[in-house]
N, C-alpha and C positions, 0 to 999 in steps of 0.2 A: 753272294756271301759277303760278310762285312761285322763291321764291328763299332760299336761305339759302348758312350762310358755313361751310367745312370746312376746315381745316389756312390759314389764316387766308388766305381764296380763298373767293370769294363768286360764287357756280354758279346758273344758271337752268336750271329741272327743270320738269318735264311730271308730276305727283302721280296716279294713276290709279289705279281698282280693279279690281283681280284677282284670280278665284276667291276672296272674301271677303276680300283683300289688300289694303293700299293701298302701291303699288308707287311708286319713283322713278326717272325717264327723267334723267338730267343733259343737258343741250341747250348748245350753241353759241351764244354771243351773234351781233349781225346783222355786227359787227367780222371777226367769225374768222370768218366765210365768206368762200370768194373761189370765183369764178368758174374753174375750170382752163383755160376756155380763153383767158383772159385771162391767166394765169399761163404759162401751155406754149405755145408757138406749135408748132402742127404736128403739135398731136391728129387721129389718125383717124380717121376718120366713121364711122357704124355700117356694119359690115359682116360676113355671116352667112357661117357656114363650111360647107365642102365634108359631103356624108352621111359621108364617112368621115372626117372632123375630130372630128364631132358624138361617132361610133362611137367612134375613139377617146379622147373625153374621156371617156365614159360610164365605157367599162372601164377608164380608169386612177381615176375616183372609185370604181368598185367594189370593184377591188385594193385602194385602200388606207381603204375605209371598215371602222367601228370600233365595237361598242355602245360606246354613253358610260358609264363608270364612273366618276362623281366621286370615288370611295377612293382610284382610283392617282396622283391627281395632288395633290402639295404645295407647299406654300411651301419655296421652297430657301433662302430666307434665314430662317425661322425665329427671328428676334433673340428674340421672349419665350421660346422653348426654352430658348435661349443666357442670358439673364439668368437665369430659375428657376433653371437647373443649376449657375449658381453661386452663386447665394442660399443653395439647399440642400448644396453643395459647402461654403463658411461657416459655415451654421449645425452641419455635424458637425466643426467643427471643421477640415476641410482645407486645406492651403495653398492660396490660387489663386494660380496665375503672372500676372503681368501679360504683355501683349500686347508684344511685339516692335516696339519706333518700328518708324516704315514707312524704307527706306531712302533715305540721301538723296540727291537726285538731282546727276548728274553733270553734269557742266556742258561746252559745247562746247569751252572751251579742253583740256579735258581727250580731248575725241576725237579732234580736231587733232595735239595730239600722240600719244594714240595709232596714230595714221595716220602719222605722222612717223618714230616709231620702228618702225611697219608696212615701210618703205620702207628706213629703212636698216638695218633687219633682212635687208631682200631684195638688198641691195648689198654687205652685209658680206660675207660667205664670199669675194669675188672679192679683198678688199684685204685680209683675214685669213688665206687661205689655208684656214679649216674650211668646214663644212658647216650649209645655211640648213635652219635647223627652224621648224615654225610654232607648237611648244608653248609658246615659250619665253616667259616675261614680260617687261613692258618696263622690269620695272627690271634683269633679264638682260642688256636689251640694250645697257643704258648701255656708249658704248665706249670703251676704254681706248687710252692713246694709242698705235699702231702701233709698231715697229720699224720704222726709216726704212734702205729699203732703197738702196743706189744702183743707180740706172737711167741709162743713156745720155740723154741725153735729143736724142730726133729733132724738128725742126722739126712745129709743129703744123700738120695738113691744115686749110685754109678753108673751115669745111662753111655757112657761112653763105649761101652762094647756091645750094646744093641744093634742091629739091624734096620733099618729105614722104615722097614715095615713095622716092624715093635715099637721104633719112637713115633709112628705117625700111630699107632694106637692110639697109644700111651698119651698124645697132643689131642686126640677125637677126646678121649674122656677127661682130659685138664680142657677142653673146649677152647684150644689154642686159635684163632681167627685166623685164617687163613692159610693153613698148612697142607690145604691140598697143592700149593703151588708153591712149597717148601720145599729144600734140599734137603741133604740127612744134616749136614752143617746147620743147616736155620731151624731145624724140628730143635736139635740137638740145647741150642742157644735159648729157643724159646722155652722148652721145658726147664730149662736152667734158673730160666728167671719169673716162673710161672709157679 
């Protein structure tokens, strides 16, 4: 038993020899053990399976059993590839590109209102008179101010003592967009302004 320190982490190993090898176990302190059924409440007891459980696990291990070839398998990060290759890309004299900042992240006020202008992108066509597309950017949608048309103007219905279900009618036939995934508050609002 013993111990030493790797990538500045300090590991208790099991040192053994093997086939004239002396081989290294890395081991668990007594800390990082836990008990699972102290951690999981409502582990299942041992319990054996049916002959044809058994059957089937067999044949789906033999389906997908494999000789071991250690050639096919690499490191897919490879960073010392990736350093050589530019060393020696350098030393012949080659440009190397630098790496592309990472992009910077977007921040919720910013999805807000794209959600915002998601909405009255989906309301416009009805007080604009064109047609709702969904290509369109959101600095497309910035809107400009209307031609104020004259309308008669009828006494407003009282929809505030309706029912969810009556205002979501009552949204189906004003052709409200979107109101299957309305509250009674947002049917409410949109028929207000519809």
């Amino acid at each position: 038993m013993a111990t030493f320190v790797m990538r500045q982490h300090e590991y208790l190993v099991a040192v053994k020899a093997e086939d004239g090898l002396l081989t290294l176990h890395t081991l668990h302190w007594a800390d990082e053990i836990r008990k699972p059924k102290d951690e999981i409440d409502g582990l299942p007891g041992k319990s054996k399976g049916t002959a044809k459980e058994v059957k089937m696990a067999e044949q789906l291990i033999e389906a997908l059993a494999m000789t071991w070839d250690p050639e096919q398998f690499h490191d897919t990060f490879q960073f010392q590839r990736k350093v050589a290759a530019l060393i020696e890309a350098k030393k012949a004299g080659e440009t190397v590109e630098k790496a592309e900042p990472a992009a910077e992240p977007t921040g919720a006020v910013e999805l807000v209102q794209a959600l915002r202008a998601s909405v009255e992108r989906a309301r416009g066509p009805k007080s604009t008179g064109g047609t709702a597309t969904r290509s369109r950017s959101v600095k497309a949608t910035e809107k400009k101010p209307a031609a104020k048309k004259r309308v008669r103007s009828e006494p407003k219905e009282d929809l505030s003592g309706l029912s969810k279900a009556a205002l979501y009618k009552k949204a189906s036939a004003a052709h409200v967009v979107g109101r299957s995934h309305m509250t009674r508050d947002d049917l409410l609002t949109a028929l207000s302004a519809a």
